[in-house]
N, C-alpha and C positions, 0 to 999 in steps of 0.2 A: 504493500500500500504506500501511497505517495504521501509523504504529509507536505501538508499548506506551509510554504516557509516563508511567505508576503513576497518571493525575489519572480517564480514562476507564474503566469495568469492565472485567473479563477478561469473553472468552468463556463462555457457560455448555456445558462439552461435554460430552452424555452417555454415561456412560461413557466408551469407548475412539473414541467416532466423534468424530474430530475435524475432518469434512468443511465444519462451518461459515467455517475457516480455510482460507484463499485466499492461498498462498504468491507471494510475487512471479517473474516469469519469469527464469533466470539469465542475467546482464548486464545488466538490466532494470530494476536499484535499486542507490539508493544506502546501503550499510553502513554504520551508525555504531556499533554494539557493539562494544567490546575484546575479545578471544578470547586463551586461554592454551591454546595446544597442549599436554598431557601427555604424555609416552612413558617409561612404566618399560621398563627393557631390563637384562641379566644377557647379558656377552658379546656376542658377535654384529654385533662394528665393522660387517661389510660390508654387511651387514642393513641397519643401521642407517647406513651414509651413504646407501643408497639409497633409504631413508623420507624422509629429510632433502632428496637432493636431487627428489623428489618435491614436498616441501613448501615447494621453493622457488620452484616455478612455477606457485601456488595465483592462482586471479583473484579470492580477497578481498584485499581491501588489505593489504599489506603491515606499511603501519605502523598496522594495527588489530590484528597479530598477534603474539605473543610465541611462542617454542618453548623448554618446559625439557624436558631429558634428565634421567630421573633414574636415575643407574647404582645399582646394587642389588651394589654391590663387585665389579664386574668387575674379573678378573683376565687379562691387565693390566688398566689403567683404562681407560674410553670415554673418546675423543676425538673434538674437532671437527673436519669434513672443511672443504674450504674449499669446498663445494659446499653451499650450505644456507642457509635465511631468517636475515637479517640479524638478526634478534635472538632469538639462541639462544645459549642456557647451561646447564652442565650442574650438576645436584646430586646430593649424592650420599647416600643414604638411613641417614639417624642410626641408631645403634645400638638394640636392643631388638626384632628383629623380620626375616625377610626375607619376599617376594616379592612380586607385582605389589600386591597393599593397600595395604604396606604402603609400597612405594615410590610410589605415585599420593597417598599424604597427604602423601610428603614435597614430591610435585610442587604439588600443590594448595595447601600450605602457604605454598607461593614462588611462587602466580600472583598476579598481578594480573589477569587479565581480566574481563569479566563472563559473558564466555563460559568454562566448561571443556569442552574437548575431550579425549577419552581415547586416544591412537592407541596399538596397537601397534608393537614397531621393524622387524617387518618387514612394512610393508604398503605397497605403492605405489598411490596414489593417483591417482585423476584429478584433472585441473586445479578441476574447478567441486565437487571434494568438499567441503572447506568452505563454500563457498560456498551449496550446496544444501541442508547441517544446518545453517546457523548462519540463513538469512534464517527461518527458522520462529520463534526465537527472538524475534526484531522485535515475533512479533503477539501473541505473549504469556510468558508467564516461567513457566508450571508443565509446559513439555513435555518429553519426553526426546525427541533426535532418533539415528537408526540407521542409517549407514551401510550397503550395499550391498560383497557381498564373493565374489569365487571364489578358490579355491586352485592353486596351480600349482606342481611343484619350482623352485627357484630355477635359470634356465639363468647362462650368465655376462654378467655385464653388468655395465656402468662407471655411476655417478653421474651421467655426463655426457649417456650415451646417455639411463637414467631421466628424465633432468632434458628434455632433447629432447624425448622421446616426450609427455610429458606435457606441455609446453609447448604441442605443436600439437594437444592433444587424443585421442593414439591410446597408450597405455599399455598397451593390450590388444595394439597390433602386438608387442609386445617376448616375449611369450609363444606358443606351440603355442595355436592355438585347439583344437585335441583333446585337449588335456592338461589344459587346465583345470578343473577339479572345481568342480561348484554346492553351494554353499552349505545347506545343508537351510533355514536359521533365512530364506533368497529364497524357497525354496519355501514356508514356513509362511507368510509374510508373503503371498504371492501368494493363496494358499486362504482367506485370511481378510482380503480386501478391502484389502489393505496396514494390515491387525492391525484394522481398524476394527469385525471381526466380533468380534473376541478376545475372552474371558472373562479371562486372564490375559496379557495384551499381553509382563508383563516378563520370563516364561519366554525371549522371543527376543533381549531386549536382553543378549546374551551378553560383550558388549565390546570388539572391538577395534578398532570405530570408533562411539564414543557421544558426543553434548555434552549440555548440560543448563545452564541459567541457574546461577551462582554461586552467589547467597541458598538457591537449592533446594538441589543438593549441601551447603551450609552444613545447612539447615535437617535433614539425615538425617545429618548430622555425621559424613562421608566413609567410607570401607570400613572394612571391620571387619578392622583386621592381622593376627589368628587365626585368618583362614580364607583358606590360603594356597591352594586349588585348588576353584573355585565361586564366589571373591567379587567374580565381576560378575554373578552370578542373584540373588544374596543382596543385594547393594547398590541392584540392583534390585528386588528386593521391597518394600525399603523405601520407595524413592522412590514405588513403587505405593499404599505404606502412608499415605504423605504426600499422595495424591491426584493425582499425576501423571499426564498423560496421556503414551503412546508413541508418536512418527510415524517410522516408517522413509521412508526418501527414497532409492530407487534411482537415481537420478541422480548420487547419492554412490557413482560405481563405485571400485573395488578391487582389487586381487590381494594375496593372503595368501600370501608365499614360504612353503612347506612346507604339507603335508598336515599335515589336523587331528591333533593329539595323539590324541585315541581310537584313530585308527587304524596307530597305531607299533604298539610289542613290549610298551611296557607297559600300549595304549591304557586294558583292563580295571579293571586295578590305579589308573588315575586315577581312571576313571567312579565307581571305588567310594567313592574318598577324596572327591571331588568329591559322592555320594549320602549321606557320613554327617556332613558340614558342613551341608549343605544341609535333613537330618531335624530337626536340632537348632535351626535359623533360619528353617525356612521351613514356618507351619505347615499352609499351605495344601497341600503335598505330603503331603497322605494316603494315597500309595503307597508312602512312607520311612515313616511311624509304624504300622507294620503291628502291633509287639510292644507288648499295651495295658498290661502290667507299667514299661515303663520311664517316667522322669521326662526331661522335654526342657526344653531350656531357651527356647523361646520359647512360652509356652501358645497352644493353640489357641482359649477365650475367657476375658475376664475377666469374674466376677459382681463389682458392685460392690453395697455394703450401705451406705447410710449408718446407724453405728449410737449417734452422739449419742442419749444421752437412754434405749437401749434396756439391759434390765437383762442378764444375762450371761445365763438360762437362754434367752431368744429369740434371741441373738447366736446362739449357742453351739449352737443347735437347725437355723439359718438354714446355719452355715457347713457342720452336716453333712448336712444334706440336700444341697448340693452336691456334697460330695465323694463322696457315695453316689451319685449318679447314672450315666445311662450313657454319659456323656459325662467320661472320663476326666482329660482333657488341658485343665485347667481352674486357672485362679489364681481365689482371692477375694481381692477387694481391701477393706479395713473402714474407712472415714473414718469420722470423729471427732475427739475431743479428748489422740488419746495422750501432746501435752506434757503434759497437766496431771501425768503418771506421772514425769514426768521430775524433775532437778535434786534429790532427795533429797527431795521433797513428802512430806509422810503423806497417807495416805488410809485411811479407818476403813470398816468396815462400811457398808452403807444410805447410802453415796456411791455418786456415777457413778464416782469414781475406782475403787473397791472393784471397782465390777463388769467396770471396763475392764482392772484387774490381773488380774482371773479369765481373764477373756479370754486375755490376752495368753502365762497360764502355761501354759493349756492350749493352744493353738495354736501359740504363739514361737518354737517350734523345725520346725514344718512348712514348707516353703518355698512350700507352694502357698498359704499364706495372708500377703497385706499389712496393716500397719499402718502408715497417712496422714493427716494430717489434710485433704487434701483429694485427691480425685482427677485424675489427669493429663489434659487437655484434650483427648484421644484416648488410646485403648487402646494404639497402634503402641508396638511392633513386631507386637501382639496384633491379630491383622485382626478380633475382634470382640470387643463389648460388652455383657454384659447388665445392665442397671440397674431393682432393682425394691426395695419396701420391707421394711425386715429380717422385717416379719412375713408375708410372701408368698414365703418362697424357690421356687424353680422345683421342679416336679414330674420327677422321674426323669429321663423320657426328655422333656423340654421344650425343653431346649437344644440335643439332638444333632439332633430335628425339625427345631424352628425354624432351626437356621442351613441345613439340608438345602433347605428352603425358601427362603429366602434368595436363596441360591447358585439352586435353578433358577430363580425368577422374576426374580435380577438384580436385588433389589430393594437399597436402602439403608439402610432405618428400618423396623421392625417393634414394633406399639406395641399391647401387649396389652392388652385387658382384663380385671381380675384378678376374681376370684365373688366378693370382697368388697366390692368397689369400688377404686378406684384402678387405676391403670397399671404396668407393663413395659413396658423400652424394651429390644429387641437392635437394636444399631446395628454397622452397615458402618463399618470404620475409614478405607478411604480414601474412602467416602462422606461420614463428618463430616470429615475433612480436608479434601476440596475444598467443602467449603459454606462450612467456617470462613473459607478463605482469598476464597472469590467472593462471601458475604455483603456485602452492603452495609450501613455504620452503620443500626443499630437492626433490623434484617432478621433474623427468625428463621431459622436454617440448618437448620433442617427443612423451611423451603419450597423451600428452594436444593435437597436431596436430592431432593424431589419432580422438580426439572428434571431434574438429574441422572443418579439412579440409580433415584427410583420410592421412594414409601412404601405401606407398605398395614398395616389398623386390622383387627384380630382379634381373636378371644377366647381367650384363654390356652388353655381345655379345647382348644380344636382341636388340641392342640399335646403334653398332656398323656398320650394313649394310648401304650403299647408299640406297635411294630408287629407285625402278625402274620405277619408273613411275612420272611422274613430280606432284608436289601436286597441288591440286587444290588453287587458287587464292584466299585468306581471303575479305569477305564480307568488302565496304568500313565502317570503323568508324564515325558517322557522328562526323561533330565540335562541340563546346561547344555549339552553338548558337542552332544547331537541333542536341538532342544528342538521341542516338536509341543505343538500345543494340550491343554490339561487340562482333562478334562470339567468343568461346572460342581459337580459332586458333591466335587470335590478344587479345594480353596483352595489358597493359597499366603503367607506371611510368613517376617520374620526380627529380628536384633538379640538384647538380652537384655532379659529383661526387671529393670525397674528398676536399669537400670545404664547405660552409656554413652551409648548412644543413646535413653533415654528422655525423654520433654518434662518441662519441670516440673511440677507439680503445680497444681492447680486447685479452685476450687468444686466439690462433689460434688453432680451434678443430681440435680434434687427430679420434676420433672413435664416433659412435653412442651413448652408455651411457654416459649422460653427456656434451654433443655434444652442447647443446644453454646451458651451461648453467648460470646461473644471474649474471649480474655485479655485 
């Protein structure tokens, strides 16, 4: 097996198939990655020593693993059993905030590995579970790896027994084999080639057993602690947003003590709180934004304008032809010079300044409009991009078409041709994401999307008509809890925009060569 040494390329994988990748056989290689086990837990000592002594009989190396606890103010407090991998400590989750988010940043905060791992506290593990998500890791650094899981009520059992069973490989004797409940997110992953079919892979990554290269987790800058029920779909959108690929590994077997939450007393009352985080983050879920009155906070596309140099009445004609459209669920984003407004400057009449004041007084208080001086090197959390010049804004129904298209052809770059000459660009966010990252110095990463995810060259009119016929109604998305494929017609995203999780800001692209290109 090859390991990732940052000097040779990544894979280029398209889309979701990650079949070029050739995992090594378990027992079969030697680990050299660092791994920090995560476990948020509230409660539930017995649980939790018996994840613990689970994790003590793992056949990755020992001293390549760290385990933090991070208690979320258990009352009493979590303690350590003396049944559990030798380097484990517990933390306990700073003030400002509860549940699993919010305590996985405090665990993440205090790993050192290069591996994070997310475990649940009450999940018993087979021995080669680690071992089976973490060697993927080796062959490259943009994957999310997924755990394998069934459910079963907790019967009684010691630490010791757990720690036994697992040791010689049979974890499953400990449980009723009739008792055990599958998994829905095994069965999706089975129907879709182990996700390799998927359109949206991170619907499944539900969390309670995920790893993921460190830098990556860094680079979507951890869960969002606001969204205390759904923020492993949402954390996973993003990482989708950043270009991540998803590989579940059933060989990562499981048992999950307790039947799924949906299916208690108040299953309902989750699914729902869990469906109205998820409306607000994840725009791709076009089954949640059904009401086209409300404002969300993660837009479904951004139009970017660069408007240096343009006077206010084309700004200003540009930004409402967008917001007229019928594609509601929409930011403009307007790069320019808007320091030059700043620091108590005058600006007179028949300036640029003048007409970027105008600008600014008429728009300044709408939220769907940005003012940048350059634009962010991707849209994410915004899974899509349209970039064209202020005096060509998009036609009505241009943009609800084109991304409709998109989405079924699975493409990544869509590069109009405008009836006056020049281009439009709607771009795939996690399509420029993984070009940016797999481009090679001087490589334009629209050839990368070509490998990828697929470009294709059109002309704007195509794109321009109403349709006449009402479309057909997007297949529902199920929730985190029962997650099933989502037709290509229903996206998926999250974050806020321009706020915590946004990248910095960037050159605002002019034309197709060159167009992503590296910070």
């Amino acid at each position: 097996m090859a390991h990732l040494t940052g000097v040779e390329p990544r894979p280029r994988i398209r889309h979701n198939d990650y079949s070029p990748l050739t995992p090594p056989p378990l027992g079969g290689w030697t680990p050299t990655l660092s791994a920090s086990v995560v476990i948020p837990a509230h409660g539930g000592q017995h649980r939790l020593d018996l994840t613990l002594a689970a994790l003590a009989a793992q056949t990755y190396p020992a001293h390549l693993i760290e385990v933090i606890v991070v208690d979320d103010r258990s009352e009493p407090p979590l303690r350590l059993p003396d049944l559990r991998p030798d380097n484990t400590r517990v933390v306990i989750v700073p003030p400002g905030g509860w549940g699993a988010g919010h305590a996985m940043n405090a665990g993440i905060a205090a790993a050192e590995g290069e591996i994070v791992q997310r475990l649940d506290a009450d999940m018993v593990i087979s021995r080669e579970h680690l071992e089976a998500l973490f060697r993927w890791h080796h062959l490259t650094d943009y994957l999310v790896t997924i755990g394998g899981k069934k459910f079963a009520e907790e019967p009684a059992l010691t630490p010791a027994q757990v720690h036994e069973a697992v040791r010689h490989g049979s974890p499953e004797d400990l449980f009723d084999p009739s008792a055990l409940v599958s998994s829905s997110t095994e069965d999706t992953i089975r129907r879709l080639d182990g996700l390799r079919a998927s359109k949206n892979p991170y619907q499944v990554c539900t969390g309670p057993t995920v790893s993921l290269r460190r830098a990556l987790l860094d680079e979507v800058r951890g869960f969002d602690p606001e969204v205390v029920r759904g923020q492993d779909t949402e954390f996973a959108y993003r990482l989708a947003q950043a270009g991540a690929v998803f590989v579940p590994d059933m060989a990562a077997r499981a048992v999950h003590l307790g039947l799924p939450a949906q299916r208690g007393e108040h299953g309902k009352s989750i699914v729902r709180l869990v469906e109205a985080h998820l409306a607000h983050r994840v725009p791709l879920r076009r089954d949640l934004r059904k009401e086209p009155g409300r404002r969300w906070l993660v837009p479904y596309v951004e139009v970017v304008f660069d408007v240096t140099g343009a006077d206010e009445r084309r700004i200003v004609a540009a930004v409402d032809a967008v917001l007229r459209g019928t594609l509601t669920d929409v930011v403009v984003t307007l790069t320019g010079p808007w320091s030059s407004l700043e620091g108590g400057r005058r600006w007179a009449p028949g300036t640029e300044a003048f007409d970027l004041a105008l600008v600014r007084a008429a728009f300044g208080h709408d939220p769907r409009v940005r003012f940048v001086e350059r634009a962010a090197p991707t849209a994410a959390p915004v899974p899509f991009r349209y970039t064209a010049p202020v005096d060509a804004p998009p036609a009505p129904a241009l943009l609800e078409r084109a991304v409709k298209a998109m989405l079924e052809e699975r493409i990544g770059l869509l590069v109009l041709d405008l009836p006056g000459g020049g281009t439009a660009v709607l771009e795939r966010t996690e399509a420029v994401a993984r070009a940016r990252r797999l481009a090679a110095p001087g490589e334009d990463p629209a050839d990368v999307i070509a490998q990828t995810h697929g470009v294709r060259h059109a002309a704007a009119s195509e794109f321009e008509k109403l349709p006449t016929t009402a479309a057909k109604p997007a297949a529902p998305a199920a929730s985190q809890a029962t997650p099933k494929e989502t037709p290509q017609e229903t996206p998926q995203a999250a974050a806020k925009p321009a706020a915590a999780h946004a990248p910095q800001p960037e050159s605002a692209p002019q034309r197709r060569r060159g167009l992503f290109r590296r910070s």
